[in-house]
C-alpha positions in Angstrom: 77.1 -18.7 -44.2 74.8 -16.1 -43.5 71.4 -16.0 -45.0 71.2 -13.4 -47.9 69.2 -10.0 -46.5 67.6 -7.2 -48.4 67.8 -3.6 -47.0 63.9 -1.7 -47.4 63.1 1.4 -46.1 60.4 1.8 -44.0 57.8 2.8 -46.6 58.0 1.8 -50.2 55.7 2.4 -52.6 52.9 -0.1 -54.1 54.0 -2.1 -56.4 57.1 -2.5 -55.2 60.2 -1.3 -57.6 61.2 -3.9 -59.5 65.1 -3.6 -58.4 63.9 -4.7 -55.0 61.3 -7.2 -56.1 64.1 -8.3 -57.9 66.3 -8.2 -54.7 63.9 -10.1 -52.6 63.7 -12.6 -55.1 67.1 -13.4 -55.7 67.4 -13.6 -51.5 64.6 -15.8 -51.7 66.2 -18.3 -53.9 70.0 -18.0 -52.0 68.5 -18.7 -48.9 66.0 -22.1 -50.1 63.0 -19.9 -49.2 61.2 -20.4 -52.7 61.9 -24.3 -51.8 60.7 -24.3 -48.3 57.2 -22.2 -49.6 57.2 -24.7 -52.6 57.3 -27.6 -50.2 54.1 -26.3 -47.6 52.1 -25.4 -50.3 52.0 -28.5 -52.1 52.1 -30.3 -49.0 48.8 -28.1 -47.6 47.2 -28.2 -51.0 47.7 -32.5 -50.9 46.3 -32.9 -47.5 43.4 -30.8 -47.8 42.3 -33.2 -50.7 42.7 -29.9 -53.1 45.2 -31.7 -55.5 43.0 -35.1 -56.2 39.5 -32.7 -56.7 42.0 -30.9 -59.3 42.9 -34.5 -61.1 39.4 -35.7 -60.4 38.0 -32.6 -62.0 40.3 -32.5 -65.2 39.7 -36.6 -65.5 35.9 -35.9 -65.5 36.5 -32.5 -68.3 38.3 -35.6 -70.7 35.9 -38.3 -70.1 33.3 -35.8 -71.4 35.2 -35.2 -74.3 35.0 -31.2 -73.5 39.0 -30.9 -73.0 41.1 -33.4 -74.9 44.4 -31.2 -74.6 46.4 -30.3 -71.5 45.9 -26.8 -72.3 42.5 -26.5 -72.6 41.9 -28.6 -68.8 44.3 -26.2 -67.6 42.2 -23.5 -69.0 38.7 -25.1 -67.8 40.1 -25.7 -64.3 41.6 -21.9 -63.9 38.6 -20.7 -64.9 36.3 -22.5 -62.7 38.8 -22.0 -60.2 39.2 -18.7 -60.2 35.1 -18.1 -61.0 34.3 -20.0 -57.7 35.3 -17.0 -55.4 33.1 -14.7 -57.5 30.5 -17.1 -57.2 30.9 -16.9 -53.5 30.7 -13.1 -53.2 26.7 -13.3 -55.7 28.5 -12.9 -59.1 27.6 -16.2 -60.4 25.2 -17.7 -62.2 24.1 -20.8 -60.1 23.6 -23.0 -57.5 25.6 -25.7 -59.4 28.4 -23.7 -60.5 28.8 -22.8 -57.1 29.1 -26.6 -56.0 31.5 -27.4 -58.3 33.7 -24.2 -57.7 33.6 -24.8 -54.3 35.9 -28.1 -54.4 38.2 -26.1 -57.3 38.4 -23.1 -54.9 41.5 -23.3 -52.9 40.9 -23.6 -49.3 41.2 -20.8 -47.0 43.4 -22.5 -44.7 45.7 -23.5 -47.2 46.1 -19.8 -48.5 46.9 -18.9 -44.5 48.8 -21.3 -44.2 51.1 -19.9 -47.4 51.2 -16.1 -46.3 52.4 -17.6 -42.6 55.0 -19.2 -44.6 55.5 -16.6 -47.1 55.6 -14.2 -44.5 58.4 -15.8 -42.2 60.4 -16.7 -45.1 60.4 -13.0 -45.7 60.9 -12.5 -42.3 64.0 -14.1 -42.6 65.8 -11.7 -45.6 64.5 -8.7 -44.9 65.7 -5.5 -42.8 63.4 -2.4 -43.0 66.0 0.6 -42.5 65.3 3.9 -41.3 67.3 5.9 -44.3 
């Protein structure tokens, strides 16, 4: 059977409609590409040691007695996580928050890694028509 496609024209506009992110989505999940994406990213996130800093990081949160619910280490370790790349680019406040982001920051070769993926997944479903 063939793999699912999506018809696009050659310029859409930003964000895309929601019929064809809809479209591309449904392809996407025909075909096994959410599955195959799933499958790198967890497997580049564990072998860049990304995953265990996560669990090492959360453990530490509920030793201290700062997070005792699941929620609020999610919350602690999205923040930090998402707070280390503005500490990267002078919005922080510190040398220290800037270590500890650092290892809750996801590594750059990991997030190429996922658009190469992403992008030949896509690859795959997608045919940019000229009308």
């Amino acid at each position: 059977m063939p793999a699912p496609s999506v018809s696009i024209p050659p310029t859409i506009p930003s964000p895309l409609p929601s019929q064809l992110r809809s479209d591309i989505n449904s392809a996407l999940l025909t075909s096994g590409g959410i599955d195959r994406i799933h499958n790198q990213l967890v497997s580049s996130l564990e072998a860049s040691g990304w995953t265990e800093a996560i669990r090492f990081f959360a453990l530490e949160r509920f030793r201290e007695g700062g997070n005792t619910i699941f929620g609020e280490i999610m919350e602690t370790v999205m923040r930090e996580a998402i707070s280390s790349g503005e500490e990267e680019m002078g919005k922080g406040k510190g040398k220290a928050r800037v270590e500890e982001g650092k290892r809750l920051k996801v590594p750059d070769e990991v997030v190429k890694e996922g658009l190469r993926v992403v992008r030949r997944e896509l690859e795959g479903i997608v045919e940019i028509t000229n009308g």
